[in-house]
C-alpha positions as CSV (number, residue, x, y, z in Angstrom):
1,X,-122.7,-157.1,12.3
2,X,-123.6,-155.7,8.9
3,X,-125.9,-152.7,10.2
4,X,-125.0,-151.2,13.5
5,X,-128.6,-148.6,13.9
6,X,-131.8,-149.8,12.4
7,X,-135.4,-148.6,12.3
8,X,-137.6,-151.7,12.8
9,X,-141.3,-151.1,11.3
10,X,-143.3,-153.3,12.9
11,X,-147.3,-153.5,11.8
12,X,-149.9,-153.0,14.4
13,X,-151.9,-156.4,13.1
14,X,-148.9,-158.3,14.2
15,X,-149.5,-157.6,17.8
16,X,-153.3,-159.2,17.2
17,X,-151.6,-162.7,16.9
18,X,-154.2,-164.6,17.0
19,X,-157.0,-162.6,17.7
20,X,-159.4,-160.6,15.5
21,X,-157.9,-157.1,17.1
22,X,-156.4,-155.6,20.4
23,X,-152.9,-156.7,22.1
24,X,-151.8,-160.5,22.5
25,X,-149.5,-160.5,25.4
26,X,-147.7,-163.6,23.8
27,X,-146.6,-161.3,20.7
28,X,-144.9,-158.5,22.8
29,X,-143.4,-161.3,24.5
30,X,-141.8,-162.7,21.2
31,X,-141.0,-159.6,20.1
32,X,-138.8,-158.2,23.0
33,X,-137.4,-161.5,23.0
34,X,-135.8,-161.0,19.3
35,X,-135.0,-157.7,20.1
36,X,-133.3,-158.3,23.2
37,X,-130.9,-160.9,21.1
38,X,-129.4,-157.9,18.9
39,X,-129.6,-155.4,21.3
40,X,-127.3,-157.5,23.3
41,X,-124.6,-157.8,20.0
42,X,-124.4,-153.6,20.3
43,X,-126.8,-152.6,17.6
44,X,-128.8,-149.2,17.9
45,X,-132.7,-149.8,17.7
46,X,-135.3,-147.8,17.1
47,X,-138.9,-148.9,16.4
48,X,-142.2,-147.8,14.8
49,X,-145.4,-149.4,15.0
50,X,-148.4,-149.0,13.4
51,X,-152.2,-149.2,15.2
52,X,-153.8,-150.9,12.7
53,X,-155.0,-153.5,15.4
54,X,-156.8,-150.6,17.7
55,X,-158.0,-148.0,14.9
56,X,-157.6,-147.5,11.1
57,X,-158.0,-144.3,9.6
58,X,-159.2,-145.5,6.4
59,X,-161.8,-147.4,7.8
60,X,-162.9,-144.3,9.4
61,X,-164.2,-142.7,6.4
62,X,-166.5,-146.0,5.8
63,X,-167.8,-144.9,9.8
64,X,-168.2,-141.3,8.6
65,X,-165.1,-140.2,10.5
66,X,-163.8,-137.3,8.1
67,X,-160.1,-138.5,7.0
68,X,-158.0,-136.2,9.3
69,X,-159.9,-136.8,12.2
70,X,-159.4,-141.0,11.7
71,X,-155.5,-140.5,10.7
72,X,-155.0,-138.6,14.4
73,X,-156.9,-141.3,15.7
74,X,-155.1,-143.9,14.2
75,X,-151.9,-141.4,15.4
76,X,-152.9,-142.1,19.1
77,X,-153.6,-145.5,18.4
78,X,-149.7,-146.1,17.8
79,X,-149.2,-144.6,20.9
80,X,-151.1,-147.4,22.8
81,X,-148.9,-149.9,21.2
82,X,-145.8,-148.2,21.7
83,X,-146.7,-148.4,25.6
84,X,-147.5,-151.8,25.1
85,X,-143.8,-152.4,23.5
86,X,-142.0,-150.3,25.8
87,X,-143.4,-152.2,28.6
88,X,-142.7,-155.5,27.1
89,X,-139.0,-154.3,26.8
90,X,-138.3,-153.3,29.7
91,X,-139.7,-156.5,31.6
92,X,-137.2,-158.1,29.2
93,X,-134.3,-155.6,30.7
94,X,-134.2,-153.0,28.0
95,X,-133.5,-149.3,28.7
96,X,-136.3,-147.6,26.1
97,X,-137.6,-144.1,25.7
98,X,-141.0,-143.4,23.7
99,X,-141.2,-140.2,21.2
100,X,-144.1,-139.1,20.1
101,X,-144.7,-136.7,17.2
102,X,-147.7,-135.1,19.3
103,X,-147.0,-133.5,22.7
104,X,-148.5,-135.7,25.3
105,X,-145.7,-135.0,27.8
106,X,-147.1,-137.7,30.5
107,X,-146.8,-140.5,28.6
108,X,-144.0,-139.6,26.1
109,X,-141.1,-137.6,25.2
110,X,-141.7,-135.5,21.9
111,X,-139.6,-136.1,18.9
112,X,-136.6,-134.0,18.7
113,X,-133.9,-135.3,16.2
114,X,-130.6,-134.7,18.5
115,X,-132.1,-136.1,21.7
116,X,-133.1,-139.3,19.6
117,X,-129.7,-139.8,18.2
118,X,-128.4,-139.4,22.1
119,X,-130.7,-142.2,23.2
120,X,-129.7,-144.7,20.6
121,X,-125.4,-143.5,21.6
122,X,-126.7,-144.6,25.5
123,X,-128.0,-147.7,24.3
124,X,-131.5,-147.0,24.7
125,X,-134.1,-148.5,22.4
126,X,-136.1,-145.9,21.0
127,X,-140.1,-146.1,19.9
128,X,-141.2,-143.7,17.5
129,X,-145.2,-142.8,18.5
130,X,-148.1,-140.8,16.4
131,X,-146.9,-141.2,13.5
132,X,-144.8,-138.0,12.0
133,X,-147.3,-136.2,13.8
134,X,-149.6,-134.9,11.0
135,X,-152.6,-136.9,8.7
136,X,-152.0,-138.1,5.4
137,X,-148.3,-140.0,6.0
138,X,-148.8,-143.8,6.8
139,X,-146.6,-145.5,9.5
140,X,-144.3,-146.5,6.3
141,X,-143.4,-143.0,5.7
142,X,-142.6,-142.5,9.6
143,X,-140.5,-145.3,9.6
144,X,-138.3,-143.6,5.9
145,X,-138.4,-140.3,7.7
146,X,-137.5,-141.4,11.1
147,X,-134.4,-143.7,9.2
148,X,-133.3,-140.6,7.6
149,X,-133.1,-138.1,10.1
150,X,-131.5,-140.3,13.0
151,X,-129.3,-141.6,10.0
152,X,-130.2,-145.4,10.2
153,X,-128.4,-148.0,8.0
154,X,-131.5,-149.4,6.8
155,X,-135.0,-149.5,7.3
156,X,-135.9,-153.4,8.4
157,X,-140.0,-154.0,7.5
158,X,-141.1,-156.9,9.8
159,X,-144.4,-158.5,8.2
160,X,-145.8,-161.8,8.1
161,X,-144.1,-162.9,5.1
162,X,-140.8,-163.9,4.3
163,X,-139.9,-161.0,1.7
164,X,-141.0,-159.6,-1.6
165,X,-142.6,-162.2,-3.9
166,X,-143.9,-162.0,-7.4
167,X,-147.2,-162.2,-6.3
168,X,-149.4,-162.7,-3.1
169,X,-148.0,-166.1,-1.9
170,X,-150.8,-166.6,0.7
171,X,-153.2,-166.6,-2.9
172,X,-150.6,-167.9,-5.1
173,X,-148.8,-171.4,-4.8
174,X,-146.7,-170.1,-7.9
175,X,-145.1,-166.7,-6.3
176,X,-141.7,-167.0,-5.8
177,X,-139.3,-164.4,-3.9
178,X,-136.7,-162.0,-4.9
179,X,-133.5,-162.2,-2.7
180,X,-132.8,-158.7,-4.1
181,X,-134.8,-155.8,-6.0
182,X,-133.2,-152.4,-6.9
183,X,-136.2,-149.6,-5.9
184,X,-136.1,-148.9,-9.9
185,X,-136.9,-152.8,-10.4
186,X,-139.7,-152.7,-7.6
187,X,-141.5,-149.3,-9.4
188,X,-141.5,-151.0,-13.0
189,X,-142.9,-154.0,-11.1
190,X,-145.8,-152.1,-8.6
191,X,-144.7,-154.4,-5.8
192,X,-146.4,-153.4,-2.9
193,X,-143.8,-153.1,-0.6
194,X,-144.3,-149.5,1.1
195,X,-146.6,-146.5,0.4
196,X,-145.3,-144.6,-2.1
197,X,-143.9,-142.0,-0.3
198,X,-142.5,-143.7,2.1
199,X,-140.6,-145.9,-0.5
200,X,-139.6,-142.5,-2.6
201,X,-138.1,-141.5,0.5
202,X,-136.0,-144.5,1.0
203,X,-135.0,-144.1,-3.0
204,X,-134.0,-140.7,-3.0
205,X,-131.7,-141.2,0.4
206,X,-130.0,-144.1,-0.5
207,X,-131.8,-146.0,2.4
208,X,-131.7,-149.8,2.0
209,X,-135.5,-151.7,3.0
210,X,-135.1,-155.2,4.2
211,X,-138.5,-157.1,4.2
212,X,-138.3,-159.9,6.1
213,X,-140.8,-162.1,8.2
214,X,-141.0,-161.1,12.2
215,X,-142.9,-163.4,13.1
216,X,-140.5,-166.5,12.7
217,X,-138.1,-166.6,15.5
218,X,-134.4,-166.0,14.7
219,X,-135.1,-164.0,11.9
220,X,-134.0,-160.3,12.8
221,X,-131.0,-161.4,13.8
222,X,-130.2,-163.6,10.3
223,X,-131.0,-160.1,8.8
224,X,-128.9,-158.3,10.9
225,X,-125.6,-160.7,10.0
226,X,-126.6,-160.1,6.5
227,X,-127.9,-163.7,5.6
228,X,-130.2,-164.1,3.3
229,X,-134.1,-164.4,5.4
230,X,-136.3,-161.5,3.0
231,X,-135.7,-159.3,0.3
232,X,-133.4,-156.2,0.0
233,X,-134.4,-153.3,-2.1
234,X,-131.4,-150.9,-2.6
C-alpha cells in the first residue's frame, strides 16, 4: 500500500446525489462501502466533509447573513454530515470517533491532536467536524491542517471528476488531464484545485494532494495502490 494514513476530503454536494440538497442515503451507502475496502487493507483514515449540501456561508451574505455568522453556520452544517457518515460507517462495521473543532460534547469529541493520532493507531476512522473551528478557512484548509498535524501521507480530494484537467471538462470537450502537477506548475497555471490557503499549506509541508473522482466505485483504493485514477500535485 503506497500511503498507510490519509485525510479523505470529501465535499458536502456529493452526499446530495441526486437531489437538489440534503442527505441521499444511497451516497453514505457508497461511500462506507469504499472506505470499508481500505480500511480492511490496514490503512489509517481520517475524513473531512464539507456542508455545502445543508448551508453555504457564502450564500449567506446574498440572505443578509453577515460572513462570520454564515461560516459558523456552515461550521455546524459539517457536523450534520459527519453524523450522517459516522452512522453510515458503523452500520458498515467501522469503529469511528467524530471531532469537532467547536465544543458540543454530546454529539462529538473536540479536536485534540494526540487523542486523534491515538484513534487512527486503534484503528478507528476519524471525522474531522466544524471546520478548524473559526470563519474564514474553507473545509480545504481543514483538510491541509488536519493532514499536517496528525502527519498524513497525503491529502486525497474526492470530487466528481477524475483529476485536474486543463480546463472545465463538464464545459469543455477539449480539456484533457494531468497525471501529475508539481504545486509550482498548478500556481503558474491558476488550476482550481484548493483554496489558496489550503493548497499553500499543502506546498509549504511537503504534503502530496491526490484529486481523484469518488464517486466511481473502486477508485480510492486504485489511489491508495498508487495507480494512476486523478492527478497528483507534489
Amino acid at each position: 500500500m503506497k500511503y498507510n494514513r490519509i485525510v479523505l476530503k470529501l465535499s458536502g454536494e456529493s452526499l446530495m446525489g441526486s437531489g437538489q440538497y440534503g442527505i441521499d442515503p444511497n451516497m453514505l451507502t457508497q461511500y462506507a462501502e469504499e472506505i470499508r475496502s481500505i480500511k480492511e487493507l490496514g490503512v489509517e483514515v481520517a475524513i473531512v466533509i464539507g456542508g455545502g449540501n445543508i448551508y453555504r456561508g457564502v450564500q449567506a451574505e446574498a440572505a443578509g447573513i453577515e460572513r462570520v455568522q454564515g461560516d459558523y453556520m456552515g461550521m455546524l452544517a459539517t457536523v450534520i454530515n459527519g453524523m450522517a457518515l459516522q452512522s453510515a460507517l458503523e452500520t458498515a462495521g467501522l469503529y469511528t470517533r467524530l471531532m469537532s473543532g467547536i465544543k458540543m460534547e454530546q454529539v462529538c469529541e473536540p479536536f485534540i491532536r494526540r487523542r486523534a493520532i491515538r484513534h487512527l493507531e486503534k484503528g478507528r476512522i476519524v471525522i474531522f467536524g466544524a471546520g478548524i473551528g473559526n470563519p474564514y478557512f474553507t473545509t480545504d484548509s481543514t483538510a491541509s491542517l488536519r493532514a499536517i498535524e496528525i502527519q498524513a501521507d497525503v491529502v486525497l480530494k474526492g470530487t466528481r471528476v477524475d483529476g485536474v484537467y486543463t480546463a472545465d471538462p463538464e464545459k469543455d470537450p477539449d480539456a484533457t488531464r494531468y497525471s501529475a502537477l508539481s504545486f509550482q506548475e498548478a500556481y503558474e497555471k491558476n488550476l482550481n484545485i484548493m483554496d489558496m490557503t489550503a493548497f499553500t499549506l499543502c506546498q509549504e509541508n511537503n504534503l502530496p494532494i491526490i484529486v481523484f473522482d469518488m464517486n466511481k466505485p473502486g477508485n480510492l483504493m486504485q489511489v491508495l495502490k498508487g495507480e494512476s485514477a486523478g492527478t497528483l500535485i507534489n
